[in-house]
C-alpha positions in Angstrom: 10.5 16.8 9.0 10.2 17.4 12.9 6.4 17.9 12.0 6.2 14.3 10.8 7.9 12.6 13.6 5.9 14.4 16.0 3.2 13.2 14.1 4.2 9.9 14.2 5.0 9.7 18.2 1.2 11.4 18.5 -0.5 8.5 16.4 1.6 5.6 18.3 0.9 7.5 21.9 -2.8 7.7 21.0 -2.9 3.9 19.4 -1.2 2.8 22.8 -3.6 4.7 25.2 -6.5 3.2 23.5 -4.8 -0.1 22.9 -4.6 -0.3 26.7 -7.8 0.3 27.6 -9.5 -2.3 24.7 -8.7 -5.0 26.5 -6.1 -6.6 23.5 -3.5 -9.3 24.6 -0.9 -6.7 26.2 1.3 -7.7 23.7 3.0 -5.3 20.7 3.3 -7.1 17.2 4.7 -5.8 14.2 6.4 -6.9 10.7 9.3 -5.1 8.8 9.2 -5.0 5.2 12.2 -4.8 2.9 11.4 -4.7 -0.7 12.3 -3.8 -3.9 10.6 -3.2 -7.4 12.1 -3.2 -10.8 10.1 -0.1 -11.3 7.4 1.7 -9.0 4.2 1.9 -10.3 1.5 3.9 -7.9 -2.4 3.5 -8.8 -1.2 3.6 -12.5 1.2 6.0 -12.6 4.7 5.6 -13.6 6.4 7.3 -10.1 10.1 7.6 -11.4 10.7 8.3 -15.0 12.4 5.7 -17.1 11.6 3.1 -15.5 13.9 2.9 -12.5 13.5 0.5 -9.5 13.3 1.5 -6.2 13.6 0.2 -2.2 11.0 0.2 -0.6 11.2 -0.2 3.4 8.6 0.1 5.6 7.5 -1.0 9.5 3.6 -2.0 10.4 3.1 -2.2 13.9 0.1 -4.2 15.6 -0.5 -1.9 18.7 -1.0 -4.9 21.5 -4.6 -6.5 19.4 -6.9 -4.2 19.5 -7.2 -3.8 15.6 -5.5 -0.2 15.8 -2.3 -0.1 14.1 0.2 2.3 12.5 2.8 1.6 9.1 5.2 4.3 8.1 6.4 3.6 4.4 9.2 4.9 2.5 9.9 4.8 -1.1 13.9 5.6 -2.4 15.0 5.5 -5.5 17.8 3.1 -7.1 19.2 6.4 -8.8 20.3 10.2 -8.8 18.0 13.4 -9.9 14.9 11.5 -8.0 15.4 12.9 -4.4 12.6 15.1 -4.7 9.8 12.5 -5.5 11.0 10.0 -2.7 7.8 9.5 -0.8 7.7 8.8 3.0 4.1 7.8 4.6 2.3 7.3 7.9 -0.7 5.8 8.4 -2.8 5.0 11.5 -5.4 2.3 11.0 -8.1 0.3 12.4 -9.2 -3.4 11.1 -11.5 -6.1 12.4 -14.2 -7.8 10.7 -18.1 -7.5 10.8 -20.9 -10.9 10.8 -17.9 -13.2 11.4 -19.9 -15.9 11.3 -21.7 -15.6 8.3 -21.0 -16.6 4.8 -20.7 -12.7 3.8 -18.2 -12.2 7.1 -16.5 -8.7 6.4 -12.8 -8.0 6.8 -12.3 -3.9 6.9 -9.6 -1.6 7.6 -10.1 2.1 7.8 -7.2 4.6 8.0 -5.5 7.7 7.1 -2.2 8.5 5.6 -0.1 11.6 5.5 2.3 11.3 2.3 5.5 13.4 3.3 8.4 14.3 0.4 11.5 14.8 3.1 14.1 16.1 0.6 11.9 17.7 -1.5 12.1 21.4 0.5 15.9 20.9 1.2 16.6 20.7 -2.6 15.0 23.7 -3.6 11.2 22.5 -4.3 8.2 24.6 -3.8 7.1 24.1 -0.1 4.6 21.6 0.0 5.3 20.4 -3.4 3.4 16.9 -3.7 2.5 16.7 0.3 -0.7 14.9 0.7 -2.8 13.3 2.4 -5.9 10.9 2.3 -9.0 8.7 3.9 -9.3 4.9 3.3 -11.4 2.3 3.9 -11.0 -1.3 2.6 -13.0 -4.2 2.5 -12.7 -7.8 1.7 -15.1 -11.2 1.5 -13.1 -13.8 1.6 -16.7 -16.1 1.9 -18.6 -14.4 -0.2 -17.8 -16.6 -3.7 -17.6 -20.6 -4.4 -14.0 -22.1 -5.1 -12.2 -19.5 -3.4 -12.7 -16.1 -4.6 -11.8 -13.4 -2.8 -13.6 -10.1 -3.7 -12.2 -7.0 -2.5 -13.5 -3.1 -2.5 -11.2 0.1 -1.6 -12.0 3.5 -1.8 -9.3 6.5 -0.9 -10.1 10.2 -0.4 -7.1 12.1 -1.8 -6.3 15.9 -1.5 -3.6 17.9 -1.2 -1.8 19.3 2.0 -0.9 22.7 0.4 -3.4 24.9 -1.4 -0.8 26.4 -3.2 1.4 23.4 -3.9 1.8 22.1 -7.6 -0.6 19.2 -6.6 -3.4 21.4 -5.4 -5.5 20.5 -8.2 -4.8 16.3 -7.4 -7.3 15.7 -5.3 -10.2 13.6 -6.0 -11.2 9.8 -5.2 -9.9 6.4 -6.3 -11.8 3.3 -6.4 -10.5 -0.2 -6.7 -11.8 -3.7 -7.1 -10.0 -6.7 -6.9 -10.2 -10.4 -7.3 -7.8 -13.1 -5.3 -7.4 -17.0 -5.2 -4.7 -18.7 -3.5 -3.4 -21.9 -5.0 -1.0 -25.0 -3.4 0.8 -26.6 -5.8 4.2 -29.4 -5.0 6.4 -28.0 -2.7 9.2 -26.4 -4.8 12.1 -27.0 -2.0 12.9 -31.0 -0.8 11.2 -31.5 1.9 9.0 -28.6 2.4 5.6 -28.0 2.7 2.9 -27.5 0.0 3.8 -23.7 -2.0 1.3 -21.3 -2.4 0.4 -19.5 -5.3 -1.2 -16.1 -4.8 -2.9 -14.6 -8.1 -4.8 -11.1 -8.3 -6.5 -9.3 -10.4 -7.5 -5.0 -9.3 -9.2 -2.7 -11.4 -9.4 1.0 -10.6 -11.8 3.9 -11.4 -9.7 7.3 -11.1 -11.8 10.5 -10.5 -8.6 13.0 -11.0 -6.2 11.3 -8.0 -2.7 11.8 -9.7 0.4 13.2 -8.5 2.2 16.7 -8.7 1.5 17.7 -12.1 -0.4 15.1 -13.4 -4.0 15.7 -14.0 -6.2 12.3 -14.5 -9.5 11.9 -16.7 -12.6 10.8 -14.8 -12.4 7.5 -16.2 -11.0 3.6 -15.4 -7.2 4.1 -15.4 -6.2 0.4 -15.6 -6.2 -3.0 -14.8 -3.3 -5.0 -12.8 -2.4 -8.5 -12.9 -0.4 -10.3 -9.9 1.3 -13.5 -9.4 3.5 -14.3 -6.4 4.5 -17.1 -4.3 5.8 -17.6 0.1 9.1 -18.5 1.2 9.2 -19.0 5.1 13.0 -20.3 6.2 11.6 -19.6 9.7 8.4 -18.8 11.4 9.0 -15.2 11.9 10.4 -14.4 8.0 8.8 -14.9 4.9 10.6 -14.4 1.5 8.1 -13.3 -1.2 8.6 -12.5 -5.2 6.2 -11.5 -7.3 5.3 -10.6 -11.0 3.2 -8.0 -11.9 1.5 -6.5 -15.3 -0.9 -3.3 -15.9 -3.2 -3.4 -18.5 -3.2 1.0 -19.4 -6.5 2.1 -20.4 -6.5 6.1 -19.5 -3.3 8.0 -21.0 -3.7 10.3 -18.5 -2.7 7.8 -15.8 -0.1 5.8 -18.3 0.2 5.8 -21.9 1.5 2.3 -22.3 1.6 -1.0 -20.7 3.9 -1.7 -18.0 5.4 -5.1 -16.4 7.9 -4.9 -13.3 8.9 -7.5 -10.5 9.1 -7.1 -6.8 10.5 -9.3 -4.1 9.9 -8.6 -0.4 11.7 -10.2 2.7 9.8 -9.7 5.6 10.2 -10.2 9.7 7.7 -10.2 12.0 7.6 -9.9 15.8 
């Protein structure tokens, strides 16, 4: 665990170094994240068997607006016996946007995350048992289409951190495309403003990114469908839930259909 926090002070150190010299506003931003899902689903996969929910904290930190940033990300539980599949991330990113003023304008973000299992080793796991770690980029055109659309592309290099962890042969590439359109309808609260709706549609092509133990077909896994709405009591903190359904296609990734909820309260600074 020491690894990963010196990891973590490395990636801010170097963010803020570089941060300083881009010329960005001088000023530090960020947004905490507390949420919970009625069941955690990741690219597919059913994370925590039967179906329990988990919490799902996590901090992303604007480093003074130069487009670098870093999130750490932690996934717990609502339950015993899952301590050892509790997943704790870091990831250092860059974002901007390319031909800004252009009708196919470009919003990107490229990155890398480390995925950590903390209690893993202390509960008697293999050493290096699910550790991970993968390349990003995602890319968004919210011009591109008539009426709204917002098309999306993301691709992630996965592979494993251990050569001879029980993941070692989970490596491989994910691709996802995705589908927005934002929505106002009558403000749901007196005397409020307009609410927005937020609907999605992703699809994702797996070539063999699964878990520990879990080996995926070179095939499309699944299809997700995503309806939420904004809250905001106060500039600074927005109150989100959601609904969510996957559409299983690959019984490698999931062998049935799955449905959960989500709701996220968020702070920024």
């Amino acid at each position: 665990m020491k690894n990963y926090v010196l990891f973590m002070v490395l990636v801010s150190l170097l963010g803020t170094t570089v941060a300083c010299g881009g010329g960005g506003d001088g000023q530090l931003h960020g947004t905490l994240d507390l949420t919970y899902v009625s069941r955690y689903i990741w690219r597919g996969y059913d994370a925590y068997a039967n179906n329990h929910s988990a919490f799902q904290p996590s901090l992303d930190l604007d480093l003074f607006g130069t487009g670098f940033g870093f999130t750490t990300w932690w996934s717990r539980a609502n339950g015993s016996g899952f301590e050892k599949s509790e997943w704790l991330t870091f990831t250092p990113y860059y974002r901007n946007r390319l031909f800004a003023d252009t009708s196919y304008v470009t919003n990107y973000k490229i990155g890398y995350t480390y995925f950590a299992y903390p209690d893993a080793q202390r509960r008697g796991a293999n050493p290096g048992t699910g550790h991970a770690q993968e390349v990003f980029g995602m890319f968004q055109w919210p011009k591109l289409l008539p009426g709204g659309l917002v098309p999306s592309y993301a691709v992630f290099a996965y592979w494993p951190s251990e050569h001879s962890a029980l993941n070692r042969n989970n490596g491989g590439w994910a691709h996802v495309f995705g589908l927005n359109y934002d929505i106002m309808i009558p403000a749901l609260l007196s005397d409020g403003p307009d609410q927005p709706v937020h609907l999605g549609f992703h699809t994702v092509y797996n070539d063999s990114v699964g878990p520990a133990g879990r080996l995926a077909d070179h095939d499309w896994s699944h299809g997700v469908f995503s309806i939420s709405t904004d809250f905001q009591p106060s500039d600074n903190v927005r109150i989100t839930p959601g609904f969510h359904y996957q559409s299983s296609w690959d019984d490698s990734i999931n062998t049935s259909d799955e449905y959960w909820t989500s709701l996220s309260l968020a702070y920024s600074f």
